[in-house]
C-alpha positions, 0 to 999 in steps of 0.5 A, spaced: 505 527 508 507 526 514 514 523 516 514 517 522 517 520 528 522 514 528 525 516 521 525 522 524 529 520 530 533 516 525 534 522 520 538 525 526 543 520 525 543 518 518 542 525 514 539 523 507 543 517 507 539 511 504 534 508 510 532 500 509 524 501 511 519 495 512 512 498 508 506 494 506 500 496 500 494 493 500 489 492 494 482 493 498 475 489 495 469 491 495 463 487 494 462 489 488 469 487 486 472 494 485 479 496 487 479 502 493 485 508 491 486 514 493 489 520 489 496 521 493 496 528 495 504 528 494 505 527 487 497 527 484 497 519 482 492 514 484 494 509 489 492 502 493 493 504 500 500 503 503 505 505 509 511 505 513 510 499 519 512 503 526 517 499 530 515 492 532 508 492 528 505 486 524 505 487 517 497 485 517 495 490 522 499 496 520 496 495 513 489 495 516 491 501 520 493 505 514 487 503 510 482 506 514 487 512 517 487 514 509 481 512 507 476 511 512 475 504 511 475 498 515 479 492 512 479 485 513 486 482 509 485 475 505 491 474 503 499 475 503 500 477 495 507 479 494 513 480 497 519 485 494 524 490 494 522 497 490 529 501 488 531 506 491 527 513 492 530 520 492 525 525 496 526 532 494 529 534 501 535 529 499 533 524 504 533 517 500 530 510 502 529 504 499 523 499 501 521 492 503 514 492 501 509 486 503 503 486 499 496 483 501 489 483 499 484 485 503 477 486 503 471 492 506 468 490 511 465 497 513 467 503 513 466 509 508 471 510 503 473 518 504 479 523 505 481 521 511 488 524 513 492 528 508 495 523 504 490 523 499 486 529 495 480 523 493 478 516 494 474 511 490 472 505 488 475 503 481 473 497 477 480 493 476 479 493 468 478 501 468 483 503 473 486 511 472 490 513 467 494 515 473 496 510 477 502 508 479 506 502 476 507 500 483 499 500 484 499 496 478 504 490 480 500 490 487 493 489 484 496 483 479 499 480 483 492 479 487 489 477 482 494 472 480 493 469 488 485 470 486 485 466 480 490 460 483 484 460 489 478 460 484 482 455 480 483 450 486 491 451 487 493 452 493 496 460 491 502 462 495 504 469 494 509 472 488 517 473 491 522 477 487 526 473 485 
């Protein structure tokens, strides 16, 4: 996958020492109700589509920009879902990082779901109660906390989005 030329430049500087970075996922819905996933080309799990901001970037539009840049799809986000902090990574090459990820729930609005960069071996559509066995357990948490917003919309709450507390 393809490191952001801006952590690169930040890498000159730091090395491998651990770098705070802003990321956003997004748990995508079609029509029909299904989840959209990619097969991740790094570690062969399935995941919703997610990515790091560029500098000064929104949340939303860096979310829609990462669905259709990894998946062909066009998306419109519904809803703020989430907002949490993963634990920190070690990367292979030694780099660590750690990220404040936000979380929304989007809907297709066109587009169709292909493998469209390198980050992904496959990409489909998936009913929210038969995922693949191999999806992240942070995919996992992204598409609960959305329908938990979902559930509190149907039932007349006002929703507001899950925080680490």
């Amino acid at each position: 996958m393809p490191i952001p030329d801006f952590v690169l430049r930040l890498r000159e500087k730091v090395g491998t020492d651990l770098l705070w970075l802003p990321g956003v996922s997004g748990v995508v819905l079609d029509d029909d109700g299904r989840v959209l996933l990619g097969r991740r080309s790094d570690n062969g799990r399935w995941a919703v589509p997610s990515g790091i901001l560029e500098p000064g970037e929104e949340p939303a539009i860096a979310l829609v920009r990462e669905v259709l840049e990894e998946t062909g799809v066009h998306a419109e986000v519904v809803a703020l879902t989430s907002v949490s902090s993963g634990d920190p990574i070690r990367y292979p090459n030694g780099d660590r990082a750690q990220y404040l990820d936000v979380g929304f729930l989007c809907r297709a609005v066109g587009g169709e779901a292909h493998v469209a960069d390198d980050e992904s071996t496959e990409v489909g559509w998936f009913d929210p109660d038969a995922l693949p066995e191999t999806i992240t357990e942070a995919s996992v948490q992204w598409l609960q906390r959305a329908r938990a917003w979902q559930h509190g919309q149907q039932a007349g709450i006002d929703p507001q989005p899950w925080f680490a507390r």
